[in-house]
C-alpha positions in Angstrom: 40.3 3.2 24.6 40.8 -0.7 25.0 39.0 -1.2 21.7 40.7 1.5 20.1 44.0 -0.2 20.8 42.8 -3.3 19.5 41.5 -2.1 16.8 45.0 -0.5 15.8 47.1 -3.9 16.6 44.5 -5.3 14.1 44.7 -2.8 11.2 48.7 -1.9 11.2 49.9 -5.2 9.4 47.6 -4.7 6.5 48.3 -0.8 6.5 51.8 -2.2 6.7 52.0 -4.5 4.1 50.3 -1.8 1.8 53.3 0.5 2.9 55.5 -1.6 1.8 54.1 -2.4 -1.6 54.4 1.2 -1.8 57.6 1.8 -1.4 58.9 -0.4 -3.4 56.7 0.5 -6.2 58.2 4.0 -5.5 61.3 2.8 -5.8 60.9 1.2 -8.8 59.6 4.6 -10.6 62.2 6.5 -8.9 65.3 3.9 -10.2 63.8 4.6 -13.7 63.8 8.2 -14.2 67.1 8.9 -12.7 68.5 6.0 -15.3 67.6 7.9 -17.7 70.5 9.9 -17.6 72.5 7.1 -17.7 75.4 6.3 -20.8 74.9 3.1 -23.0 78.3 1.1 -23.2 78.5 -2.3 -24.9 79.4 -5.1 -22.1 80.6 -8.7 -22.9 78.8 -11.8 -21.2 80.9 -14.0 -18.8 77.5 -15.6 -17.4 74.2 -15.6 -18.6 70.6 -17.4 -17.6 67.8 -18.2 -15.3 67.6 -20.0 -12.2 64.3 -21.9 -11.0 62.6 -21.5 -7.6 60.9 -24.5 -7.0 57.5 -24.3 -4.8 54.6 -26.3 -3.3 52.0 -24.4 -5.6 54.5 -22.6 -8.0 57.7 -22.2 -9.8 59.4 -18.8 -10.0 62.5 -17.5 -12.1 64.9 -15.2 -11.9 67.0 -13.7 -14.8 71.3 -13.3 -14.0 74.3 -12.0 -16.0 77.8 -11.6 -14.9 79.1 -8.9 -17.6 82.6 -6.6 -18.3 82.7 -3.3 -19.6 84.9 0.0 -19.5 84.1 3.4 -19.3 86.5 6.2 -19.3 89.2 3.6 -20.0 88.9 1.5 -16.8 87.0 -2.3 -16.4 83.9 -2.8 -15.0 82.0 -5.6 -13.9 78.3 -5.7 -13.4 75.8 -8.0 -12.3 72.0 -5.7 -12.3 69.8 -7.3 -14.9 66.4 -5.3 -14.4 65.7 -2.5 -12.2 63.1 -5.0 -9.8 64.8 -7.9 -7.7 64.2 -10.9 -7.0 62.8 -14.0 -8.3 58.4 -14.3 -9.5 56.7 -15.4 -11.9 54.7 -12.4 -13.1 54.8 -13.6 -17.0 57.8 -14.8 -18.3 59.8 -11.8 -18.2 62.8 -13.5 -16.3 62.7 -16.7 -18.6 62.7 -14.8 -21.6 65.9 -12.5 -20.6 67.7 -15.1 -19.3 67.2 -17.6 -22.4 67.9 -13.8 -24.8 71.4 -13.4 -22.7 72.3 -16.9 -23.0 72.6 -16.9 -26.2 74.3 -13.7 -26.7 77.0 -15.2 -24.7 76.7 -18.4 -26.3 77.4 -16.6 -29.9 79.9 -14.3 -28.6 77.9 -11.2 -29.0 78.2 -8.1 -26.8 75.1 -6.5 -25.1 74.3 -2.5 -24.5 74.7 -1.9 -21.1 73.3 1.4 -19.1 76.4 3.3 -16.8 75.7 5.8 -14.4 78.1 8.2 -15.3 78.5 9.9 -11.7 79.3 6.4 -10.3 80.5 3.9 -13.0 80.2 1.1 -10.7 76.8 1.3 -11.5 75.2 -0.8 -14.4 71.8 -2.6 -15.6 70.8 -4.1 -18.5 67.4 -3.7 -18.6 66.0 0.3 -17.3 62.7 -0.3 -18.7 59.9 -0.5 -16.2 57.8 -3.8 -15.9 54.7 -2.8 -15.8 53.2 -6.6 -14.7 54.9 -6.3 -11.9 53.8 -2.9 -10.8 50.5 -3.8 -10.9 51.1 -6.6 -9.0 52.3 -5.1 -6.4 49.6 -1.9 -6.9 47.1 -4.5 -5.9 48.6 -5.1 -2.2 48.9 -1.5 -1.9 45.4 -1.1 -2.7 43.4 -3.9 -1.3 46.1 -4.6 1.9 47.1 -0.8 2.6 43.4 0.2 2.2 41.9 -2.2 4.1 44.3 -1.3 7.2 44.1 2.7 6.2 40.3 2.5 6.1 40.1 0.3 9.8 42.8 2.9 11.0 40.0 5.3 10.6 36.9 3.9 11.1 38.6 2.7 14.7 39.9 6.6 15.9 37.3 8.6 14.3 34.2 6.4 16.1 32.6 7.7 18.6 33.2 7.6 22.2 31.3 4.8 24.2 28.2 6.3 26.0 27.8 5.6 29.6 24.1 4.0 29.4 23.7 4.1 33.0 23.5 7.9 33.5 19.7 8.9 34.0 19.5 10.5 30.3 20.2 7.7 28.7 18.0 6.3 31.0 15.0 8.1 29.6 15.8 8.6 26.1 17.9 5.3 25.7 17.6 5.9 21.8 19.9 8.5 22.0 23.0 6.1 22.7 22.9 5.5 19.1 24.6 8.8 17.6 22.5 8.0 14.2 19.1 8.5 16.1 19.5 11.9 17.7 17.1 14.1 15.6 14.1 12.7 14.1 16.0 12.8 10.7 17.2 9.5 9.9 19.3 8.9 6.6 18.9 5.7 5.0 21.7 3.0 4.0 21.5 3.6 0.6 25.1 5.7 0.9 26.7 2.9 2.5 25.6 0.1 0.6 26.6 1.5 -2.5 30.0 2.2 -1.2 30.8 -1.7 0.4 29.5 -2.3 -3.7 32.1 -0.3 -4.9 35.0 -1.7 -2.0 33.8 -5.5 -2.7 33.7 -5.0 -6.4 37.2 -3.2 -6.5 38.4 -5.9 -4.4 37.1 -8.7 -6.1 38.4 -7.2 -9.6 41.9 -6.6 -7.8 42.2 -10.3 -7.0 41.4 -11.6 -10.4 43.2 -9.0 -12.3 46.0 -11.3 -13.9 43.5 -14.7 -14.3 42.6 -13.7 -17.6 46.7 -13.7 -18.8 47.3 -16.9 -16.0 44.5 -18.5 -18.2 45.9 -17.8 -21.1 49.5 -18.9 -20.7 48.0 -22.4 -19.4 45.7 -23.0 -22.2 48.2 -22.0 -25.2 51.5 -23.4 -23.5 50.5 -26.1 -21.9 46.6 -27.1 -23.4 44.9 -27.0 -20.2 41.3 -26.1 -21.1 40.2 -26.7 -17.7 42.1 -23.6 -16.6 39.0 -21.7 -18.7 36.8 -22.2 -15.7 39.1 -19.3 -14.1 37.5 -17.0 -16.0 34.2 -17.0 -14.2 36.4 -15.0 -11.5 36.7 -12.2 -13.8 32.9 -12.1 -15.0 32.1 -12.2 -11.6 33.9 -9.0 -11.0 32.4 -7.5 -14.4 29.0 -8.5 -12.7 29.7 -7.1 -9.2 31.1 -3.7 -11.5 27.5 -3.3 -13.0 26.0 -3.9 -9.4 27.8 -0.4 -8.2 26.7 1.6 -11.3 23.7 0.3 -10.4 23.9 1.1 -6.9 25.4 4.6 -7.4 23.1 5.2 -10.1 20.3 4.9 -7.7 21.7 7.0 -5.4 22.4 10.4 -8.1 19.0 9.8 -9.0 17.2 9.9 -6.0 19.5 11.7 -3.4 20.0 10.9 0.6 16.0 10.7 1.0 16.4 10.9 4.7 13.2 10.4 6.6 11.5 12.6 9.1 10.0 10.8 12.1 6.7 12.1 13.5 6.4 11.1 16.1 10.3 10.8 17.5 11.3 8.0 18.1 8.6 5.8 16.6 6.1 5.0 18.8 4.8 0.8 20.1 1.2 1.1 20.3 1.5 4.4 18.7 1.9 5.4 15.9 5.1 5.2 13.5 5.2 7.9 10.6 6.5 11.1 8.7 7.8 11.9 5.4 10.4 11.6 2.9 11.5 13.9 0.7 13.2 12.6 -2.9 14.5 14.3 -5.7 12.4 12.3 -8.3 10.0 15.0 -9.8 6.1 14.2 -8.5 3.3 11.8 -10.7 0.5 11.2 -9.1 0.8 7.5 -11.0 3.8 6.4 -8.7 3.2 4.0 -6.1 5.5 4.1 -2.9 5.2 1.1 -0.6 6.6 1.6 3.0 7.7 -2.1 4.6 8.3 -1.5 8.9 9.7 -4.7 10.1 10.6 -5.9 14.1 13.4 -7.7 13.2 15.4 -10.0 16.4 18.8 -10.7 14.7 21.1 -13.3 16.1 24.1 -15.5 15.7 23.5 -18.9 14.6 26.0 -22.0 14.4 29.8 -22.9 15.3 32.9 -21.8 14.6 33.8 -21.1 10.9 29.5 -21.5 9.9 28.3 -18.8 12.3 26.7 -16.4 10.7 24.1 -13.9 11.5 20.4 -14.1 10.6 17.3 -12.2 10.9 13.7 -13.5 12.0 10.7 -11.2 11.5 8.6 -10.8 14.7 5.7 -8.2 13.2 5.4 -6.9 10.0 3.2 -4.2 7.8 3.4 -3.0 4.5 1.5 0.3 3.6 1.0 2.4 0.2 2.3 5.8 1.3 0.9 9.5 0.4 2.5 11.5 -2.4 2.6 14.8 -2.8 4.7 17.5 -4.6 7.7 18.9 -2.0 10.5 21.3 -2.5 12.7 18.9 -4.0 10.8 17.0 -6.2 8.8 14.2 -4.4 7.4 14.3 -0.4 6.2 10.5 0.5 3.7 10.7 3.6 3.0 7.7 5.9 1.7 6.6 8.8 1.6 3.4 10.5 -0.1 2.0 13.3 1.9 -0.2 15.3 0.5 -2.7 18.4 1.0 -3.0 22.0 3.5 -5.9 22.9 6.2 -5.2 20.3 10.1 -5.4 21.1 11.7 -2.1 21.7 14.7 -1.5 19.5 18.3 -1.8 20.7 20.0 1.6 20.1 23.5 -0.6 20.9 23.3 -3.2 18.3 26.4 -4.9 19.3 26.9 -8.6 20.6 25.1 -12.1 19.4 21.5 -10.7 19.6 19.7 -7.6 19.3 16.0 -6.3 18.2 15.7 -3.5 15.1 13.3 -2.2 13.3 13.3 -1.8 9.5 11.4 0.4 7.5 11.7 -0.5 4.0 10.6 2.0 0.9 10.3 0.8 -2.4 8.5 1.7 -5.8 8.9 0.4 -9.6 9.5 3.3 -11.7 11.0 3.9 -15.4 14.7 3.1 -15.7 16.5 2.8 -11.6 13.7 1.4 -9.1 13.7 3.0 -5.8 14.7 0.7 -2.7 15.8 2.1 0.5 16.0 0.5 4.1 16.1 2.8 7.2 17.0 1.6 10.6 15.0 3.7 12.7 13.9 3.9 16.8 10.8 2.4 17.7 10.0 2.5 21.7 7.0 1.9 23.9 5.9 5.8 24.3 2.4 5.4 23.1 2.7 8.7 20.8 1.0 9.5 17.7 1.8 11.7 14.6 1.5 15.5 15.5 2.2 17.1 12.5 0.5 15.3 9.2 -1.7 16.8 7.9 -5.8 14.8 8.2 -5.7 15.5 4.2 -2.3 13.7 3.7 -3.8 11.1 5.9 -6.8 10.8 4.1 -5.3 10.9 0.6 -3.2 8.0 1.4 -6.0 6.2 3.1 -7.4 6.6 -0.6 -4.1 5.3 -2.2 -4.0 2.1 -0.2 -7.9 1.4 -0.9 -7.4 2.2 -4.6 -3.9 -0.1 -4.7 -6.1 -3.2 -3.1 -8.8 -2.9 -5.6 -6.1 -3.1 -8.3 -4.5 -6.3 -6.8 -7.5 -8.1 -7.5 -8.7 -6.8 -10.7 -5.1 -8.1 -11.3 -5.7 -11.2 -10.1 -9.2 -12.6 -11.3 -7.3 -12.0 -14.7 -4.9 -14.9 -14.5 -5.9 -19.0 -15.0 -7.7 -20.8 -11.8 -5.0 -22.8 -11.5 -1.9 -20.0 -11.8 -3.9 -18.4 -8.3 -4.4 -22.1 -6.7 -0.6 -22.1 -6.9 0.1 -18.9 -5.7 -2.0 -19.1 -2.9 -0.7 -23.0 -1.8 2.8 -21.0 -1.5 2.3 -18.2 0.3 0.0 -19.9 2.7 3.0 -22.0 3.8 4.3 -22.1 6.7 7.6 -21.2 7.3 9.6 -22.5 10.9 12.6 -21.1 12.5 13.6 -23.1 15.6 10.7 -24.8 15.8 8.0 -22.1 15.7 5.7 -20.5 13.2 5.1 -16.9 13.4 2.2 -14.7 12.4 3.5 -11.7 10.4 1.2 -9.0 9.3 2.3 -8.4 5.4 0.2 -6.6 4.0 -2.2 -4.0 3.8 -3.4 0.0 3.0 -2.2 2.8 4.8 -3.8 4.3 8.0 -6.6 2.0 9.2 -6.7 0.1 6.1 -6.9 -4.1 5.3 -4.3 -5.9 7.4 -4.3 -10.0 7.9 -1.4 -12.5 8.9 0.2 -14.7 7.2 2.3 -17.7 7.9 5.9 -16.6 7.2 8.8 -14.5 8.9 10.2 -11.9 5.9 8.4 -14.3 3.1 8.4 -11.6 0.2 7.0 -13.5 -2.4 8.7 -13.2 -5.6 7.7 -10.2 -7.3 5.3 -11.2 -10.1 1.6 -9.1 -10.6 -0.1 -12.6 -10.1 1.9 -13.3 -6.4 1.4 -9.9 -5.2 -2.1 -9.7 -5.6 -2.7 -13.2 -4.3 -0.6 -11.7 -1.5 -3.2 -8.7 -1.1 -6.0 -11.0 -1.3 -4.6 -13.5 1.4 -4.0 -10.1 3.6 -7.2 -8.9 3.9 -9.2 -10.0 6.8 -13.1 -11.4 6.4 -14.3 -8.5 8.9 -13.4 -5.6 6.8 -16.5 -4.7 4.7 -15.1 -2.5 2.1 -13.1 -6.3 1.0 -16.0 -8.4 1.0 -17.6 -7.4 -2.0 -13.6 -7.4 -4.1 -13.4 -10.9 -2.3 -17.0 -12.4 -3.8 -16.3 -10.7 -7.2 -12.7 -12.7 -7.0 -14.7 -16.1 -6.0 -17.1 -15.3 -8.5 -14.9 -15.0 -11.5 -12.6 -17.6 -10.3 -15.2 -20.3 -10.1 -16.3 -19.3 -13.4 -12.8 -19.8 -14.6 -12.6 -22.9 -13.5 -15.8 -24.1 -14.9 -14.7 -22.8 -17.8 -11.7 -25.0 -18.1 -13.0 -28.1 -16.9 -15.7 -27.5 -19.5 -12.4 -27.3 -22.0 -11.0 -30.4 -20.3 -14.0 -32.2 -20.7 -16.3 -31.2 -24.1 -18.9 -34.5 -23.1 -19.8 -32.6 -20.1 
C-alpha cells in the first residue's frame, strides 16, 4: 500500500498538469461556439497594441485594445481581444493584431466588434479559434496528462506484493512472478512495440512546432544555424517508421507465446517446448533459439547509473519446424549445465539474474525477433512431452545449418576469414574478468564450443556467422572434423593462390 501511495503523489502533478491543459482547451472550444450567436457592431479604438514580456530564454507578446461601442442605444466599452488570454509567443498572432489595431486607430477607422446580445457587456474582437495554440496546449494534455493517467494505472492495477516467506513460494519460488504461472509464457514483443509507439508519440509531440520555430528564425532573422533543429523532427519521422515496424511485426506474426516443457526450465536439465506463430509453414525457414543467463546490475553514480547486462552462459540452437494449427509450430530443446544461476522471479533492486530466450529468423519482408523472459531453476527435469521425431528432425536441422556455415565460408578471400576470426576470438572484459560463453551450436546434443565474449553477437554478415559456427565447434566432435579439414584445405589453397597472385616470380 506504501508504494501505491507513492506511486500516486508521483503521478498526480503530471495527471494534473494534463487536466489543466484540458480544460482550458475546453474552454476555448466552448467560448467559440456559443460566440457564434453573437451580433457584430462596429467599435471605435481608444487604445490599440502589443506589449512585450521580456525573458531569460524568450520574449512573449500580448495583443490590447480599449474600444467604444453601443448597442440598443447605450455605450459600451470593451477590452477582449481574442478568446485565449494571456501573453506567448505561439507565432506571431499577438504582434500581428496588435500592429493591425494600431493602425486602425491611428487612421481613425472603426473595427467590427462581436456583442453578446443576452449580456452586452460582453465583447471581443477576435472569435476565431487559434489553432497554434490549441495544439500547444494538446501537447501537455497528451504527453503530461498521459504520462500521469497511464502511472495512475499501472500503480493501482499491479498486483499485490506476494509474501515470499510462506512455504509455497518456498517451493515453487517462480510463482512470485504473476507472468510465470503456467508454462505459457508470452513474449515482449507487445510491449516493446507499444513503448515504440509512446516514445515515438512523445518525441513527435516535443518537436511538433521546430519545423515553424526554424522557419521564422531563418526567414526573419537569417539564422541558418537554426536548420540543425530539424534533425529533431527526422528523428521523430525515424522513431515513427520504427513502430510501423514494430507493429508490423507483431500483425504478422501474433503473440507467439511459448510453451515450456519442462515447467519451469530446468539447470542441468533440460530447457524446451514449442512456439506456435501465425507465419504459414516452409520447410526452408530457419528458426534460431538464443537462451541466455543474464546477471543484470546497476553501474555508476548519480546522474550516469545505468543498468547493464553481462552474459554468464550462453547457447544458440536451430529449432524444429513443423506445420501447427495456426500456421507455424517451432520445437526446441536445450540442454543446460549444472552450476548455472537460478532466475530471480522478483526482478526488482540493483542486481538480479534472468534468463533470456531469444527467437529469431530472416524471412521475406518483417524478420522475426522475439525475446522471452522465462524461469529456469535447479530441478534437474527434462522434456516430457516432445516428441523423439521432433527431436530428431531438429537434431537434423542443426547438423544441416553447420554444414552450410562452412560451405559459406570456404567461399570468401583467406584474408576476409583471418579477419573475422581475429575479432571474434577477442576477448571481451567486464570488471576485470573474461568469461567463457557458449555461442553457438545445433540443437539437442549437437556442436557447442566457447568463445571469449559476454553477448558478442557478431555483426550479422554470411562471412561472420559462419566464422562464428566454425570457431563454435569443438575438436572432439567427429561429425566436424572432416567440415573443419575441408575448410583448412580450401583455405590454404586460397591463400596459396593469392600469394601466387602477389607474387608471379614465385
Amino acid at each position: 500500500m506504501k508504494g501505491r501511495i507513492l506511486g500516486t503523489l508521483f503521478a498526480l502533478p503530471f495527471f494534473g498538469v494534463g487536466v489543466w491543459m484540458a480544460w482550458s482547451i475546453g474552454n476555448i472550444f466552448h467560448d467559440s461556439l456559443r460566440m457564434q450567436s453573437w451580433q457584430p457592431v462596429a467599435a471605435s479604438l481608444t487604445s490599440a497594441g502589443y506589449t512585450t514580456s521580456r525573458g531569460e530564454d524568450s520574449d512573449t507578446w500580448e495583443a490590447y485594445a480599449e474600444y467604444s461601442y453601443r448597442f440598443d442605444g447605450q455605450a459600451w466599452v470593451g477590452y477582449r481581444v481574442a478568446i485565449d488570454s494571456g501573453s506567448d509567443n505561439i507565432g506571431d498572432y499577438h504582434r500581428d493584431m496588435g500592429n493591425r489595431l494600431s493602425g486602425a486607430m491611428a487612421r481613425g477607422e472603426t473595427i467590427t466588434v462581436w456583442v453578446n446580445p443576452a449580456d452586452y457587456r460582453e465583447s471581443i474582437i477576435d472569435r476565431d479559434i487559434r489553432w497554434a495554440i490549441v495544439g500547444f496546449k494538446s501537447v501537455f494534455v497528451l504527453l503530461f496528462g498521459g504520462v500521469g493517467l497511464g502511472l495512475l494505472i499501472a500503480v493501482w492495477r499491479a498486483p499485490k506484493e506476494k509474501d515470499s516467506s510462506l512455504p509455497h513460494y518456498k517451493d515453487a519460488p517462480w510463482l512470485l512472478n504473476d507472468k510465470w504461472q503456467t508454462e505459457s509464457i508470452r513474449s515482449s514483443s507487445k510491449a516493446s512495440m507499444w513503448s515504440a509507439w509512446l516514445f515515438a508519440a512523445v518525441w513527435n509531440l516535443i518537436s511538433a512546432f521546430l519545423p515553424f520555430m526554424v522557419y521564422r528564425e531563418v526567414v526573419n532573422k537569417e539564422n541558418y544555424v537554426a536548420l540543425a533543429g530539424l534533425l529533431f523532427p527526422l528523428v521523430g519521422i525515424g522513431l515513427l517508421v520504427w513502430a510501423i515496424r514494430r507493429t508490423l511485426e507483431w500483425r504478422r506474426f501474433g503473440p507467439t507465446p511459448v510453451s515450456l516443457d519442462p515447467f519451469p526450465g530446468s539447470i542441468g536439465g533440460h530447457v524446451g517446448g514449442t512456439i506456435e506463430t501465425r507465419l504459414p509453414y516452409d520447410a526452408s525457414n530457419r528458426f534460431f533459439l538464443t537462451l541466455t543467463n543474464i546477471h543484470s546490475y546497476m553501474s555508476g553514480s548519480g546522474d550516469d547509473r545505468s543498468r547493464r547486462e553481462n552474459a554468464l552462459w550462453q547457447r544458440e540452437v536451430v529449432a524444429h519446424t513443423e506445420s501447427g494449427p495456426q500456421g507455424t509450430r517451432i520445437v526446441f530443446r536445450i540442454d543446460v549445465p549444472e552450476g548455472q544461476r537460478e532466475s530471480d522471479a522478483e526482478q526488482q533492486g540493483d542486481d538480479y539474474n534472468l534468463w533470456r530466450l531469444n527467437l529469431r529468423a530472416e524471412l521475406p519482408g518483417t524478420d522475426l525477433d522475439r525475446d522471452f523472459e522465462i524461469p529456469v531453476y535447479s530441478t534437474a527435469k527434462e522434456s516430457r512431452y516432445l516428441s523423439q521425431r521432433s527431436l530428431t528432425a531438429a537434431h537434423s536441422d542443426g547438423s544441416a545449418a553447420f554444414d552450410n556455415a562452412v560451405r559459406d565460408i570456404v567461399r570468401v578471400s583467406f584474408d576476409g576469414v583471418k579477419k573475422h576470426l581475429r575479432r571474434l576470438r577477442r576477448p571481451v572484459r567486464d570488471r576485470g574478468a573474461v568469461h567463457d560463453v557458449p555461442i553457438a551450436g545445433c540443437a539437442l546434443g549437437g556442436q557447442h564450443d566457447y568463445i571469449d565474449s559476454p553477448m558478442a553477437r557478431h555483426p550479422d554478415t554470411r562471412e561472420a556467422d559462419a566464422a562464428e559456427r566454425l570457431l563454435s565447434v569443438r575438436e572432439g566432435h567427429q561429425q566436424s572434423n572432416a567440415n573443419r579439414r575441408q575448410a583448412r584445405h580450401v583455405l590454404r589453397g586460397t591463400s596459396d593462390r593469392q600469394a601466387r597472385e602477389r607474387n608471379p616470380a614465385r
